[in-house]
Each structure stands twice: as C-alpha cells, then as structure tokens.
LUMMIKE-552649 format. One record per atom (N, C-alpha, C, CB): x negated, y negated, z negated. Coordinates in steps of 0.05 Angstrom, whole numbers, padded with zeros to 5 digits, always signed. Each point is the difference from the previous one (the first is absolute). Glycine has a CB too. Layout:
BEGIN
XYZ
...
end
This chain:
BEGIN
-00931-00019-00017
+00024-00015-00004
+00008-00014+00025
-00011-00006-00049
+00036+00004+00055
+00008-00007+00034
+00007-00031-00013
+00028+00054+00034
-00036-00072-00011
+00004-00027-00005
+00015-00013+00033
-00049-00002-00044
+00062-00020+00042
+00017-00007+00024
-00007-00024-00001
+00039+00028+00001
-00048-00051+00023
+00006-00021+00006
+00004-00005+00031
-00021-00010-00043
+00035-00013+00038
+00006-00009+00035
-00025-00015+00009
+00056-00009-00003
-00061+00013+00030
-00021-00015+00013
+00016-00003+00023
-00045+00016-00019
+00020-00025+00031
+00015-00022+00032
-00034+00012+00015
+00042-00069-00021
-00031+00077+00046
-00017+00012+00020
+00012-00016+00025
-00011+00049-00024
-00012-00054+00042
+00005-00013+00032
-00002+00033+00016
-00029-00064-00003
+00052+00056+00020
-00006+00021+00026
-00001-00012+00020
+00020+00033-00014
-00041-00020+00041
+00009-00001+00020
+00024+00018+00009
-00042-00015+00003
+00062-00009+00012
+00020+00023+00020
-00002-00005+00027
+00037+00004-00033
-00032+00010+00046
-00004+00009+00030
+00022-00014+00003
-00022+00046+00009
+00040-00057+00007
+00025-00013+00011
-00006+00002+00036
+00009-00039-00051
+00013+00051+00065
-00001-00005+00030
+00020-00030+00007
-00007+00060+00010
-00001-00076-00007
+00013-00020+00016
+00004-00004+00032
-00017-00015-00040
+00029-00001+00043
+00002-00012+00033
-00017-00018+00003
+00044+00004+00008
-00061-00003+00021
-00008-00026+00003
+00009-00009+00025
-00038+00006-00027
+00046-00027+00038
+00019-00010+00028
-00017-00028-00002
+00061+00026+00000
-00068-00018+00027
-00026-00014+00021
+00008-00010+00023
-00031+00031-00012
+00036-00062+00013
+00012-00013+00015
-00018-00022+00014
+00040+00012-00028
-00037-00019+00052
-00011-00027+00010
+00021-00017-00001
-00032+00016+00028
+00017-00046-00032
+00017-00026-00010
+00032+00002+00014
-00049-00035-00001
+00044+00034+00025
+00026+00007+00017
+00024+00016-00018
-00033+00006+00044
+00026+00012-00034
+00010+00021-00021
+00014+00003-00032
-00035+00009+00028
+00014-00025-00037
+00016-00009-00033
+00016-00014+00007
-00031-00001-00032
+00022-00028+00047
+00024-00023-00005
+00024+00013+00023
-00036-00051-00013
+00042+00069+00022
+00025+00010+00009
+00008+00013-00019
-00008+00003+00042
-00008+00023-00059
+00009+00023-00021
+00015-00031-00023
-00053+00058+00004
+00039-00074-00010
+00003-00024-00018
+00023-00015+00002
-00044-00002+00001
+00048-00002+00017
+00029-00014+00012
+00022+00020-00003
-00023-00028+00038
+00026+00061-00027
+00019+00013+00001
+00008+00010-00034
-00016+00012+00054
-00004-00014-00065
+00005+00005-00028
+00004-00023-00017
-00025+00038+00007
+00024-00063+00004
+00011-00013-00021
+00026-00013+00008
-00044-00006-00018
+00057+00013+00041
+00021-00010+00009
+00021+00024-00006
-00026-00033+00035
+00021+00066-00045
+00005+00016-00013
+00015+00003-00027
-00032+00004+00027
+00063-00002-00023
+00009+00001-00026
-00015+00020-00017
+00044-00014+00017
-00060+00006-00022
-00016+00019-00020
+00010+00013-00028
-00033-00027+00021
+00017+00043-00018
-00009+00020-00026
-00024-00012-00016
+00012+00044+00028
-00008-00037-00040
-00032+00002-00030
-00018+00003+00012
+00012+00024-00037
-00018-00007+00053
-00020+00015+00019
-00008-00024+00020
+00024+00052-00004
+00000-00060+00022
-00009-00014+00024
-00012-00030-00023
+00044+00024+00054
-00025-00034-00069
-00023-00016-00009
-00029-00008-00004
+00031+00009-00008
-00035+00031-00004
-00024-00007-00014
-00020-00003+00030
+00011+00031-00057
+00002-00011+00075
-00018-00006+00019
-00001-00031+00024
+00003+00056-00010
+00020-00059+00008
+00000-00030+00009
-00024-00022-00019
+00060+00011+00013
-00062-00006-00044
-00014-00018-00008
-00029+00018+00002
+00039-00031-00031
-00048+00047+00036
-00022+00011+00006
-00006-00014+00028
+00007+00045-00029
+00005-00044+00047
-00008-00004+00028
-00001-00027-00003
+00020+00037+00027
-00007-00053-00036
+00003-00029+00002
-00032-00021-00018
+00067+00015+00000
-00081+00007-00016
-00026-00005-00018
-00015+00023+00002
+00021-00029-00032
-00027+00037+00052
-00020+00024+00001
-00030-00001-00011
+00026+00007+00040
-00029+00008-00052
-00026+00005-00027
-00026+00000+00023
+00029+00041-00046
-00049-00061+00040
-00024+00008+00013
-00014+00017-00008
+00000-00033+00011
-00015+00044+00001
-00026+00025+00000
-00010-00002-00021
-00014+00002+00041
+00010+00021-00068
-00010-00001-00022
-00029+00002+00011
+00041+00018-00029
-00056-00028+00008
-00033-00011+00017
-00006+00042-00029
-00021-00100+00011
-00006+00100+00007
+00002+00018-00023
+00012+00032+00006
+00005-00047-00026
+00010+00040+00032
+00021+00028+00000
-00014+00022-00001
+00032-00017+00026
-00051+00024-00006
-00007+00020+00013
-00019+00011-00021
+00008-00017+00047
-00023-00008-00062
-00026+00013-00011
+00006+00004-00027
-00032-00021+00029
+00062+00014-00045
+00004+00011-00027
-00001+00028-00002
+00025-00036-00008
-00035+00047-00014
-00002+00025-00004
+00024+00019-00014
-00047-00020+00002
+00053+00044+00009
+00026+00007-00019
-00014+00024-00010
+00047-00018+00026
-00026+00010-00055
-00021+00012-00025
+00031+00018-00009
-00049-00049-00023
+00045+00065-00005
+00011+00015-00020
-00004+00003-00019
+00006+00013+00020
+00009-00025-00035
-00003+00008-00037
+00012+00027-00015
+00007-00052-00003
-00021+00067-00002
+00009+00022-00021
-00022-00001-00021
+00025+00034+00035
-00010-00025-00060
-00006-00003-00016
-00028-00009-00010
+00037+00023+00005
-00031-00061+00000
-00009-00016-00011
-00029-00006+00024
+00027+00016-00056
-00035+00007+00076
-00026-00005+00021
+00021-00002+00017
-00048+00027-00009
+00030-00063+00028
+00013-00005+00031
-00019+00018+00015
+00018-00052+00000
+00001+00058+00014
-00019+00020+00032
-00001-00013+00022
+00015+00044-00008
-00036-00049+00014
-00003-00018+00033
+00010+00021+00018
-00046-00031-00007
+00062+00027+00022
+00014+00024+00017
-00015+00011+00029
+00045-00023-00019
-00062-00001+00025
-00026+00002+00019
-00023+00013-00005
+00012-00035+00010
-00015+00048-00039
-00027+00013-00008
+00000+00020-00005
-00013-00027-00012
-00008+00046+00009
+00001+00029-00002
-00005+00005-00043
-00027+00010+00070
+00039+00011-00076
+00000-00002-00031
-00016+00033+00004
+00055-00038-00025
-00070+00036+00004
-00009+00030-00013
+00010+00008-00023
-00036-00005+00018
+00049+00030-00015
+00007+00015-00032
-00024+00007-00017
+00039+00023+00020
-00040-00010-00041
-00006+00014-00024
-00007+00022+00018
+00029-00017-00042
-00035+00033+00064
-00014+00018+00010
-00014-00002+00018
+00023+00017-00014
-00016-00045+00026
-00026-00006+00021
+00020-00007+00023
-00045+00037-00014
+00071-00027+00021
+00013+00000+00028
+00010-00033+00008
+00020+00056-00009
-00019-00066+00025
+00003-00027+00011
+00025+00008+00012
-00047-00020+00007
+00062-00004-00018
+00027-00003+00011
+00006-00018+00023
+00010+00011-00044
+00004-00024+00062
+00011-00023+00012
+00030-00006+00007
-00042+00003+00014
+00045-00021-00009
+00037-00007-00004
+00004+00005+00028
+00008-00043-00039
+00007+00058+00046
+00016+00008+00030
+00019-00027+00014
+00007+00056-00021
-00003-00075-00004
+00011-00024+00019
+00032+00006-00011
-00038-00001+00052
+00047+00027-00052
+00029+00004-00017
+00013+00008-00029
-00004+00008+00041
+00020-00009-00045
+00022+00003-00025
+00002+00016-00001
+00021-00023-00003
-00011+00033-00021
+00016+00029-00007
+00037-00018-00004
-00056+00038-00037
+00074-00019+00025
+00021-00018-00002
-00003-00026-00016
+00024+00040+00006
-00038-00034-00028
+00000-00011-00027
-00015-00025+00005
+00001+00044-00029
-00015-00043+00050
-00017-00025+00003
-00033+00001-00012
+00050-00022-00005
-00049+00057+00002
-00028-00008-00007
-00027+00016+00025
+00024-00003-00062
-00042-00013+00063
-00014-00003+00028
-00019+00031+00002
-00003-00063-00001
+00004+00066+00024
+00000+00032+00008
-00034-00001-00001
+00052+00011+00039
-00061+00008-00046
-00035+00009+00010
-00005+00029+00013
-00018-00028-00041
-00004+00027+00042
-00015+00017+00018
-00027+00006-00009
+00027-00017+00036
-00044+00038-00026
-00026+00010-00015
-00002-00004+00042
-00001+00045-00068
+00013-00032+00090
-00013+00002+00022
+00008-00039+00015
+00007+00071+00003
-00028-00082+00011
-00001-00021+00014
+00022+00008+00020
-00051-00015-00011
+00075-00003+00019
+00016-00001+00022
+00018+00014-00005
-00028-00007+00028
+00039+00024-00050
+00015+00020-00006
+00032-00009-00011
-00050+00024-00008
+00064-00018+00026
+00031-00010-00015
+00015+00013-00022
+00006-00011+00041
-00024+00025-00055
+00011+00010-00023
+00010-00024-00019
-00031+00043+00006
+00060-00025-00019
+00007-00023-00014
+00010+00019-00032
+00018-00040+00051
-00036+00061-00053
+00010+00021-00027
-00009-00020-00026
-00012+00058+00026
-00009-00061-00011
-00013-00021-00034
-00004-00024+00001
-00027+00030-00013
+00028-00039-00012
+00009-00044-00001
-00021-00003-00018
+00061-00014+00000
-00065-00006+00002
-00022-00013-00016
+00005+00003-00034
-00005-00036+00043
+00028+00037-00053
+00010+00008-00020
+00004+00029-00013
+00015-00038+00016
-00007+00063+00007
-00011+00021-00015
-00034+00009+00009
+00056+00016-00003
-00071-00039+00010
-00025+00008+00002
-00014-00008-00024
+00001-00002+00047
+00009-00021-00054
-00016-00020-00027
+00005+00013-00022
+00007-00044+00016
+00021+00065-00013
+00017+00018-00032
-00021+00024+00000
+00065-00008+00004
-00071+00018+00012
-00011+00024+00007
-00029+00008-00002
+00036-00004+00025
-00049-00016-00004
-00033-00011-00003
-00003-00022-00004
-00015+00026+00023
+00023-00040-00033
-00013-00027-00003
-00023+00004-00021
+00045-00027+00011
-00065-00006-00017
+00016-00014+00007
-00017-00002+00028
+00023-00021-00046
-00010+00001+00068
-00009-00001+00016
-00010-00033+00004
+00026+00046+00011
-00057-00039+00007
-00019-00022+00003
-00001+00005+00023
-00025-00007-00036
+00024-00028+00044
-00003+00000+00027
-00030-00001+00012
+00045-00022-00004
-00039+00035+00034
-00021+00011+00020
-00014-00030+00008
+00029+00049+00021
-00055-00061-00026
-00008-00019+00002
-00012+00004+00035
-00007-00010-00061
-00008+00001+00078
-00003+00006+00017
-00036-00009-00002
+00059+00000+00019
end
C-alpha cells in the first residue's frame, strides 16, 4: 500500500561567491566613493558591508562538511564502504543536483557517481575507520 508524507531534509549547496581583499587604505577610499554614490540597492548593501566589516570566523577552517541522504549524515572527509567491500571518497565536487561526487580510485576526478546513487545501489554504507 503506497503512503505519502512531507518531511524536511537539510542540504548542503555549493554557492560560488566573491571575495574582495582590501588594505585599510583601500576600503576607506572604495568606502567613501560608494557612499557618496547615488546609489543602487547594491552599492548600499556594499557601502554598509564596508562600513562594518565581519571579523574572522574563529573555527572556520576546522568545521566539517557533511551530507544528509536519507536520514545518514556523511562526513565528507571520510572514506565509506559498500555492501561489497569497495571504499568510496568524496572528490571535493557536485554533480548539478548538489549531490557530492565519489570515487573507488584515491585522487581521481571522476564525477559519474554521488554518494546517493552509491547508498541506492550498495549501501548501506559504513564508514572507513582508520
């Protein structure tokens, strides 16, 4: 008998941003020309960005990025074993969909298989303890 409910799942998404790397000099000129700027929406937002610049998240470096499919997080730093023995690892990229690419060879930019049709296929998958 087929049954339906809504759930709520977290993703990681990949997003490319800008980052613009200035010495003090530098801002308080970029800072001045943009707020003296009949502005836009835009020059605002960056006028009030430059004018309160965000300090250095403490941390940053050493949070871990993970993946949820169905219902197991995947540490994206660790190696997983299927249901036949083969060890997988995350290549570091996406497929379109956002879901995170693996590999059976170390260093390998293959991006045919995701952690998702590996878990549908062989799962389940346990991670490679060291």
């Amino acid at each position: 008998m087929a049954t339906a409910q809504y759930e709520t799942r977290s993703r990681t998404v990949e997003e490319t941003v800008v980052v613009l790397t200035l010495t003090e000099d530098e801002a308080d000129e970029l800072r001045e020309i943009v707020g003296n700027a009949d502005g836009s929406l835009a020059l605002e937002r960056v006028y009030r960005a430059l004018a309160s610049p965000a300090a250095p998240e403490a941390d940053a470096e050493a949070s871990t990025d993970t993946y949820e499919y169905d219902g197991v997080t995947y540490d994206l730093s660790a190696r997983y074993r299927d249901c036949e023995g083969d060890e997988w690892t995350f290549t570091g990229q996406r497929n379109i969909v956002g879901h995170p690419c693996v590999t059976m060879y170390e260093g390998s930019d293959n991006t045919a298989d995701t952690i998702v049709s590996i878990a549908r296929g062989y799962g389940p998958l346990t991670e490679v303890t060291p």
